[in-house]
Every structure is written in structure tokens, then in C-alpha cells.
N, C-alpha and C positions, 0 to 999 in steps of 0.2 A: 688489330688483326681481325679481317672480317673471319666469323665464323659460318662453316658450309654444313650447310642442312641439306640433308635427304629427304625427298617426300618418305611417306610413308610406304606407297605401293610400289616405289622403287627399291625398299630396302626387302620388302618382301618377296619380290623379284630378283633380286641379287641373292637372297639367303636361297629360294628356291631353286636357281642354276647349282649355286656352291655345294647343295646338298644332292642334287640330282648328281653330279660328277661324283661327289662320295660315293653314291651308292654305285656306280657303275665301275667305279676304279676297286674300291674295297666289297661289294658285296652286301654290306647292310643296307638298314634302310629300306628294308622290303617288305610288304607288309599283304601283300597281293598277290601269290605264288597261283600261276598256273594248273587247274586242277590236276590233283593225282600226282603232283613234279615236288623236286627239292632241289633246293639252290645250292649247288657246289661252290663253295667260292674257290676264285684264283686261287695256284699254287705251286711248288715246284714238287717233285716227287722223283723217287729211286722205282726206273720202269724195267721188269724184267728182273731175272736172277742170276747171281754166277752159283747159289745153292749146288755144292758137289751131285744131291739128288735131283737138283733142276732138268729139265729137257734140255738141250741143245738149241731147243730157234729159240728158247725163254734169255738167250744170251746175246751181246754180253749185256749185264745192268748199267744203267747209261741214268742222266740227271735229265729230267724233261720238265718242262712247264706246259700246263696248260690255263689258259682266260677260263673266268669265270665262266657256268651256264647253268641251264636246267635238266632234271634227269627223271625220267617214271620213275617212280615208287616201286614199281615194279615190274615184271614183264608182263607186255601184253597180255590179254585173258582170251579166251572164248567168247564170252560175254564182251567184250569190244571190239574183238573181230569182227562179231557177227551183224555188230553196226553198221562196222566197214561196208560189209559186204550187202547189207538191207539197203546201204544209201546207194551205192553204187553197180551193184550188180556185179562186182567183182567177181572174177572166175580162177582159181587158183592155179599157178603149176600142174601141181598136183590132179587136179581137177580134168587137166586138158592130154587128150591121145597124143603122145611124143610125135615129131615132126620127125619123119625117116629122113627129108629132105636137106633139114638141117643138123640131123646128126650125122650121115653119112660125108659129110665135108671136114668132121674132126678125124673118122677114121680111116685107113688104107682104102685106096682107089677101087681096091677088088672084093671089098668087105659085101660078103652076101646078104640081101635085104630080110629082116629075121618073121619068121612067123607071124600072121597077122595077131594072133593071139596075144603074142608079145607088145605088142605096139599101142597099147590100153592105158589109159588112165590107173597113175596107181605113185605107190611110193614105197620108200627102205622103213622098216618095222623091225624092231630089236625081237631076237627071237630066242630063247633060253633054249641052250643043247642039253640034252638030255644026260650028261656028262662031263668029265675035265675033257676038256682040247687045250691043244696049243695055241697062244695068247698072240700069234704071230697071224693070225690069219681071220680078219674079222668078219668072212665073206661065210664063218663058221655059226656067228649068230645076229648076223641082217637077211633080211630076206626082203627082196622084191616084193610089195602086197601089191597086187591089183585091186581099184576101190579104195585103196588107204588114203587120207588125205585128213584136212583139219577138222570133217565134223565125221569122220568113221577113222580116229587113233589108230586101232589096231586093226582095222580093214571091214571090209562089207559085214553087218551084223554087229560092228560096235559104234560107239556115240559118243555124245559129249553131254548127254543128259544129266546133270547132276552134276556137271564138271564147268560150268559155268566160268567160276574163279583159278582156273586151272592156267596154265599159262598155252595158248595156240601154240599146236605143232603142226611140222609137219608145210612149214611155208618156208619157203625161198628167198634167197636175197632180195628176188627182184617182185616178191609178194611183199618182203619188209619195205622194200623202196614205196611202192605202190600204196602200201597202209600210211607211211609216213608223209608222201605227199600230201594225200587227203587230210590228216591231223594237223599240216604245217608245222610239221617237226621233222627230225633228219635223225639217223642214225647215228650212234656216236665213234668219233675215231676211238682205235684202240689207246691211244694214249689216255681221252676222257675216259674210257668203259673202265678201266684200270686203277685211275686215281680216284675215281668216284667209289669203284669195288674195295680198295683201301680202306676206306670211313677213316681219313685221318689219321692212320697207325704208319707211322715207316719202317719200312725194314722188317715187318712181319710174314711170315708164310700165309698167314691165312687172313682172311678181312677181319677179324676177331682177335687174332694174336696167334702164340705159337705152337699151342698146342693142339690137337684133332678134337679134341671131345673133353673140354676141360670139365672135373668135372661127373664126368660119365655122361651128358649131357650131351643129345647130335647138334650139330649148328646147322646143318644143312641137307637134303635131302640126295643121299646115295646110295649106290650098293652095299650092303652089308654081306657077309655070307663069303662064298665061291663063286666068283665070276668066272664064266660065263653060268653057271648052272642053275645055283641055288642062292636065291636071295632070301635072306632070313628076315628081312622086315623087321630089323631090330627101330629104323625110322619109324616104324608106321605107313608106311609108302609102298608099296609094287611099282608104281613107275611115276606120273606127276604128281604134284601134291599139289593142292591151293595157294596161292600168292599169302605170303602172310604165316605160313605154319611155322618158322621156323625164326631165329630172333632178328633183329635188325642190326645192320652194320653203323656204325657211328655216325654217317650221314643221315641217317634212318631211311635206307634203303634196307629191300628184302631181296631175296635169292637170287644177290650177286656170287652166289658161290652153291653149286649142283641144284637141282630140278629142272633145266634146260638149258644149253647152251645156247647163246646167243649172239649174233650176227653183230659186226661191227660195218662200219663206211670202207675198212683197209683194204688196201689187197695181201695177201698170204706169197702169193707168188704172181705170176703170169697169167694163172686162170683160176685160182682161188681165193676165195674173202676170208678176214679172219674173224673166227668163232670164240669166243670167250665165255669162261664161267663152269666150265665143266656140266653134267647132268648126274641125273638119279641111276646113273649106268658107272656112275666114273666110281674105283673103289681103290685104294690105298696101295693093294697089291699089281694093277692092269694100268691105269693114268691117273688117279690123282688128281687132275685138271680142276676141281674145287682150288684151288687156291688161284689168285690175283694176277701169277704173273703168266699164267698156262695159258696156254691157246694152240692153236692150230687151225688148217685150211681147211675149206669143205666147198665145194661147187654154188656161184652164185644160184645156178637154175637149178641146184635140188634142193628138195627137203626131207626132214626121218621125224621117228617120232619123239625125237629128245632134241631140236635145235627152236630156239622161238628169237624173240627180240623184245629190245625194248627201246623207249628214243630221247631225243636231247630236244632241247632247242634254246639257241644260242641267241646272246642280246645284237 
């Protein structure tokens, strides 16, 4: 019986294919991660909650898979933005005089053209009332800033001096598309943003597990105190915190859960994207939205000063 011999560069070549397919079916095998990213591998995961204290659109929990990919480490910064925007000349939402032209086509035919005043570069700023209000009406502490945008936070006279590693606010969906293009990364669906914010736990409330503050220990940067009024800064925080302050989730991802809410690829409805992650506003007694399966809609073309992103990118 003749015996069949392999060159040698041919078994090299076959063991090379057989292993490339490993790593692309299974995940390992990787030795060269994209800077600042981490590899999710495939998986199936429990999306959403029927939790009695869950939301309602957090319903029902349904079994989702999603392909393996890549994920930032963390949400965009200041300091990356501002790259963006040094290479490109980028000009943000935020940045630009609202178009009367094209707003007046979403409202009533007879809707009166408003004040020039009005009609200014600017953005929604969280604004602390001076007292308890009613939690029904949140038009009680946002305010319009003219001037606000991602390198004046809290509007004309503030910065991002020293905030460098802060996560960018205050940008758009169609700011995150725009950032993402230029990176070669995309946005992640809500189903990725979700199973990646997990870190591997199933069936827990929070990317950590089940308790809020195991511990006495914050995991995540929020409202402490009386919302809307008085934040006690039991975090350390008044409003962003640095990428990184707070522990990592089992993927070793940081602030999948409050210090910014962040923009997903989905739609929410008919004219909203959905937002994940909750922020440094969200508190136990008002949303909550720190945990995994929370979300909610918010306007592709606006931005506030607690919504940012972060991005994927897929093999």
C-alpha cells in the first residue's frame, strides 16, 4: 500500500485554514485585538425582562443570538472626539443654527416661524430644580442651552478642560454615525450593546449581578440623593465621570451601566433610536435605566448632556 505524503508547506497551509475557521467560528485564537476593543465571543442570551419592576418596552424577554464581534472598552472620550473632529473638520449638531425649513415640515401647517433668538446653535442641559417636582414632567429639569454642545457641556463659559477622558456628550445619532464612519466601526445593535453589557451573567438585573451596591460599594456612576434636586455625590460624581472609574463588567468592559447613555444602530420606534445604558442622572427611585435590559427612544438629530456612544466592529 503506497503511503501519501504531504509536503511540508502544504500541511502548514491546511493547519493554517483549519485554524483560521476556529478562530472565526469559536472566537479564540486571537492574539491582535483592535486597539481600545474586546472580543465578544458568539452567544445566545435572555434579551430584555418580564422583572414585575421592569419597564414595559423592556418586554417581553425573548432568547437572541448574536455573532461574535468587537466592542470599545469604553465610550468614546473628548479626547477621541476631538481627533474626529481635528482630522475632519467635523461640525456637530449641536454646533449648527436649526434649520426652520426643515423643522416646520414635521409640524402643523400654521405653526408660527419662532423668534430669531430661538433658532441658535445650542442643546438640552440637565438642570437641577431647586426643589421636589413632580417626576412626570421632565421639561422641569432640561433646559434648552444655547452654546451647549460637546466642548461647552453645560453651555457657553463651561469646557472639557480637564475632562479629556470623560465620555463626549451632547452628540447625535447622526454625530455617532459620522464618528463611526471615519473609525470603520459601526454602531452596535441593541441586541450586541446588551449581551456585551451582560459580561457573561444570565438572568441578572445588573452587568455585575443582583444586587445595586454589593457591598456598600457604587458600580456605576449615578444619581444619589433626591432627584431632581439634590445630588449627594455619595459616587464622587456631579455629572460625568472618567471612562474607567468604576469596575469592569466580565467582558472587561467599563460604563456599560450610568455615566452616559448610549446610542445603539436600532430604531426605538418610527422616529427614535434606541439609547442604552442609563446615565449619572438615572437614580433607583425616577429610571433605574443602569441595568442591561433598560432603554428607551431619544431623537436621532438630538443630543443632551448625558447621551454618548460607543462602537463595534464586526468580522
Amino acid at each position: 500500500m503506497t503511503r501519501l505524503t504531504i509536503p511540508p508547506f502544504a500541511v502548514a497551509l491546511l493547519a493554517a485554514l483549519v485554524l483560521g475557521v476556529a478562530a472565526g467560528r469559536l472566537g479564540w485564537l486571537r492574539t491582535s485585538a483592535p486597539a481600545g476593543m474586546r472580543w465578544i465571543p458568539a452567544g445566545e442570551f435572555t434579551m430584555g425582562s418580564d422583572d414585575p419592576h421592569s419597564l414595559p418596552n423592556e418586554r417581553p424577554a425573548r432568547r437572541m443570538r448574536v455573532r461574535g464581534f468587537w466592542i470599545d472598552e469604553h465610550p468614546v472620550t473628548n479626547a477621541e472626539f476631538a481627533r474626529f473632529v481635528a482630522a475632519t473638520g467635523y461640525v456637530t449638531i449641536a454646533e449648527r443654527a436649526p434649520d426652520w425649513k426643515q423643522i416646520k415640515r414635521q409640524l402643523p401647517p400654521d405653526t408660527p416661524k419662532p423668534d430669531a433668538s430661538v433658532l441658535v446653535p445650542g442643546s438640552a442641559v440637565f438642570t437641577p430644580t431647586a426643589g421636589p417636582v413632580p417626576l412626570d414632567d421632565v421639561s422641569a429639569w432640561w433646559r434648552w442651552m444655547p452654546g451647549a454642545n460637546w466642548r461647552h457641556p453645560e453651555g457657553p463659559g463651561s469646557h472639557v478642560d480637564g475632562r479629556a477622558a470623560h465620555p463626549v456628550v451632547h452628540v447625535s445619532w447622526d454625530d455617532a454615525t459620522a464618528y463611526a464612519k471615519w473609525a470603520g466601526k459601526d454602531l452596535p445593535t441593541e441586541a450586541e450593546w446588551e449581551f456585551a453589557a451582560r459580561g457573561g451573567l444570565e438572568g441578572k438585573r445588573y452587568s455585575w449581578g443582583d444586587e445595586a451596591r454589593p457591598g456598600h460599594h457604587h458600580m456605576a456612576n449615578t444619581f444619589q440623593g433626591d432627584f431632581p434636586h439634590r445630588q449627594a455625590v455619595e459616587d464622587g460624581f456631579v455629572s460625568t465621570s472618567p471612562v474607567r472609574s468604576f469596575p469592569a463588567n466580565g467582558y472587561g468592559l467599563y460604563d456599560m451601566a450610568g455615566n452616559v447613555w448610549q446610542w445603539t444602530a436600532d430604531r426605538y420606534d418610527t422616529g427614535d433610536r434606541v439609547v442604552k445604558g442609563g446615565s449619572f442622572l438615572c437614580h433607583e427611585s425616577y429610571c433605574e435605566s443602569y441595568r442591561p435590559s433598560a432603554r428607551r427612544g431619544a431623537p436621532p438629530d438630538t443630543g443632551s448632556s448625558h447621551v454618548g456612544f460607543r462602537l463595534v466592529r464586526r468580522q
